[in-house]
N, C-alpha and C positions, 0 to 999 in steps of 0.2 A: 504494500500500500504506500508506503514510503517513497519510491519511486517514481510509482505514478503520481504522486501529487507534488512533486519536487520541479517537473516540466510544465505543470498547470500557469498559467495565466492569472496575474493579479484579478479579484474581482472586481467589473466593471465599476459600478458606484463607491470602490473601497479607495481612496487615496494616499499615498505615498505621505505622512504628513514632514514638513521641514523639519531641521535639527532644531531651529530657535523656541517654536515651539513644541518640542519633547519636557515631561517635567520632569524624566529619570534619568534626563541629563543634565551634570554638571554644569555652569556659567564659563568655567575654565576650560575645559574638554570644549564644550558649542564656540567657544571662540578658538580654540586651536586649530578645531577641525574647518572652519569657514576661510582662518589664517592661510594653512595648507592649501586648500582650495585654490586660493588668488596665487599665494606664488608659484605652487607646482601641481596643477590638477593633472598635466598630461604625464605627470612622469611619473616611475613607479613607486616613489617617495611618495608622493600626492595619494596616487592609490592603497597603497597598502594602510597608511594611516587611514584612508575610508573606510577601507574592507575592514581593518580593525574595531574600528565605532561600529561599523553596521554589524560585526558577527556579536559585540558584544550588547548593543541599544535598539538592534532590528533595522529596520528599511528605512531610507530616510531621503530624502532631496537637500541639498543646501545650493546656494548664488551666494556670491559675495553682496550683495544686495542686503542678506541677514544681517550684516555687521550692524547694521542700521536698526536693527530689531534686539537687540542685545540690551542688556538692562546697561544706563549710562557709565558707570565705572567699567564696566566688560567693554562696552564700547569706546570709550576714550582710551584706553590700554590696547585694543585690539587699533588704533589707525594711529598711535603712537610707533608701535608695533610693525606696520608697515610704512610707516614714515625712515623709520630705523632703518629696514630691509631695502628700499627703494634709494636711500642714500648710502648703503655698505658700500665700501671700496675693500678690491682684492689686491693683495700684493701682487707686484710682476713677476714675482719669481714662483708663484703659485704654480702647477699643473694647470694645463690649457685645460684641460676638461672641469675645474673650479672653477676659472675663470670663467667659461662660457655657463658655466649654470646658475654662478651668482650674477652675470648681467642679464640672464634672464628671466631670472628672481629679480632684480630689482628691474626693471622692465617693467615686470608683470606687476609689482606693487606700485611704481609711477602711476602705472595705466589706473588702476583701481585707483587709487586715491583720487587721480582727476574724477573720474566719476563719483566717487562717493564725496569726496567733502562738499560740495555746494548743496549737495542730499544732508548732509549730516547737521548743515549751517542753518537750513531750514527752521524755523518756527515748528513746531506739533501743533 
């Protein structure tokens, strides 16, 4: 039985819900795994840190977007956080393969923060 229901198709009406709001997630963990997300979703860093949340919290969707959703302490520490990441400089004498993953870790955090701060500056 276990099998066959392992191929089975999520229930139409059942949704996937976000990490931000899970409540048997941590504020610490929901902002790591959102962190990961923006700097390294394609690589297998990114992933396995999800696979991780998800084998141990269940199914779950996250966007960088959630930073935004994050209770304000989590959230001010979370775009501090890639403000950090987005300005890291690597030594030149680093491995080309450091090099190339911390400028596209910080790439990927430039990119987001353009998008998120004028979000985040916003009124409620």
């Amino acid at each position: 039985m276990g099998r066959e229901k392992r191929g089975k198709p999520r229930k139409p009406g059942k949704q996937t819900p976000r990490i931000v709001d899970m409540p048997n997630v941590s504020v610490e963990t929901k902002k790591n795994v959102i962190l990961t997300h923006i700097m390294s979703a394609e690589e297998p860093t990114g992933r396995m840190v999800r696979e991780l949340a998800q084998r141990r919290y269940g199914e779950f969707t996250v966007d960088e977007r959630d930073v935004l959703d994050l209770p304000s302490e989590a959230r001010e520490a979370a775009l501090k956080d890639l403000a950090f990441y987005a300005s890291a400089q690597v030594p030149a004498d680093a491995p080309m393969g450091a090099q190339e993953t911390a400028a596209r870790t910080a790439a990927n955090c430039k990119q987001a923060l353009a998008r998120l701060l004028p979000l985040a500056r916003t009124p409620d």
